[in-house]
C-alpha positions as CSV (number, residue, x, y, z in Angstrom):
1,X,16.6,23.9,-5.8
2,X,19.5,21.9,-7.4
3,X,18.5,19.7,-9.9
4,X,20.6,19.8,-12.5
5,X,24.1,18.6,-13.2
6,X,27.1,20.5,-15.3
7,X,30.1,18.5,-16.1
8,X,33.4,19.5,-17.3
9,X,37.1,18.0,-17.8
10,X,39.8,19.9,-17.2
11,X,43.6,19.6,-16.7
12,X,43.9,17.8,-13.0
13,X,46.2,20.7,-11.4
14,X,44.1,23.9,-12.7
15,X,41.3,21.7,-11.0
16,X,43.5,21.7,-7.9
17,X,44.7,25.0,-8.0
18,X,41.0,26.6,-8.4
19,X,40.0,24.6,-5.8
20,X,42.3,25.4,-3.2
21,X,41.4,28.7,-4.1
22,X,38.3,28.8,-3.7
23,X,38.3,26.8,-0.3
24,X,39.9,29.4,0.9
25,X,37.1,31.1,0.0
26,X,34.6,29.8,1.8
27,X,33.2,28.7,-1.5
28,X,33.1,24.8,-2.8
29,X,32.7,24.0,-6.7
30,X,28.9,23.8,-6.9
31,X,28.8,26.8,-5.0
32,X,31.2,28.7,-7.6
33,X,29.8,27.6,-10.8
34,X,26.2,28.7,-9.4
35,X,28.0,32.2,-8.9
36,X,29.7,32.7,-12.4
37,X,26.7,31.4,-14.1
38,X,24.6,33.8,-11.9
39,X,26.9,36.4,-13.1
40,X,26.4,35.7,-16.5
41,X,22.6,36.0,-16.3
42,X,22.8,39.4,-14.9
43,X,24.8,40.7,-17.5
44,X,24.1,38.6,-20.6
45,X,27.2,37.4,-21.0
46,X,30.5,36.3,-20.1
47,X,31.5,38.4,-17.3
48,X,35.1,39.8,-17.8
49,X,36.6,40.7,-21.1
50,X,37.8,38.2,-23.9
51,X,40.0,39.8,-26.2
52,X,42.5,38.8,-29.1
53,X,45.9,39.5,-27.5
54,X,47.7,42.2,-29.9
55,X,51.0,41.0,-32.1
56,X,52.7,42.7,-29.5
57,X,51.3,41.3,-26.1
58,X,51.5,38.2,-28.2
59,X,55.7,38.6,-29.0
60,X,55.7,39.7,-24.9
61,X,54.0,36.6,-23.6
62,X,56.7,34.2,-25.8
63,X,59.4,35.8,-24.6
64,X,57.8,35.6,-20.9
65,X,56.9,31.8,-22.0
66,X,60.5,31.4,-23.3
67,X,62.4,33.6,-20.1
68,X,63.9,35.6,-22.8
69,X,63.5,39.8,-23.1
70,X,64.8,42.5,-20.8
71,X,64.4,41.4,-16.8
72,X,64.4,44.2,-14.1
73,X,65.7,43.7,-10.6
74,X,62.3,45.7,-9.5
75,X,59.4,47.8,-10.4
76,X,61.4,50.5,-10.0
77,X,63.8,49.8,-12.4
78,X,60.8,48.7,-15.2
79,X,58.8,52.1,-14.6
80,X,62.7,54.1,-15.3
81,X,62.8,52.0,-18.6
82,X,59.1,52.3,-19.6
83,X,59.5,56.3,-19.0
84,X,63.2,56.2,-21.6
């Protein structure tokens, strides 16, 4: 039985994005909420990991942010660097 209302705010196109999403789905807003907060009965918690980025995934996602740092044409190319 749903009796009970949760309301949030959000930024308009994370809203729209999510929603897309999850009509794509099969699964309206009501319907996902019910599931993640479902999930977080069953396992007492918040169910995926919520870490403190390290200083250096922290200096990678600025330079990401900021387009700056060494580009690769393809995966390819990255794994050859990661391996030198």
């Amino acid at each position: 039985m749903l009796d009970s209302t949760v309301r949030a705010r959000m930024n308009k196109p994370l809203k729209n994005e999510a929603e897309n999403i999850l009509k794509e789905i099969g699964l309206n807003t009501t319907q996902a909420i019910n599931l993640f907060y479902k999930k977080i009965v069953a396992v007492h918690g918040i169910p995926f990991d919520l870490k403190i980025p390290s200083e250096n995934l922290k200096k990678s996602m600025l330079e990401v942010n900021n387009k700056k740092g060494k580009q690769h044409r393809d995966i390819k190319e990255m794994m050859k660097d990661l391996k030198s």
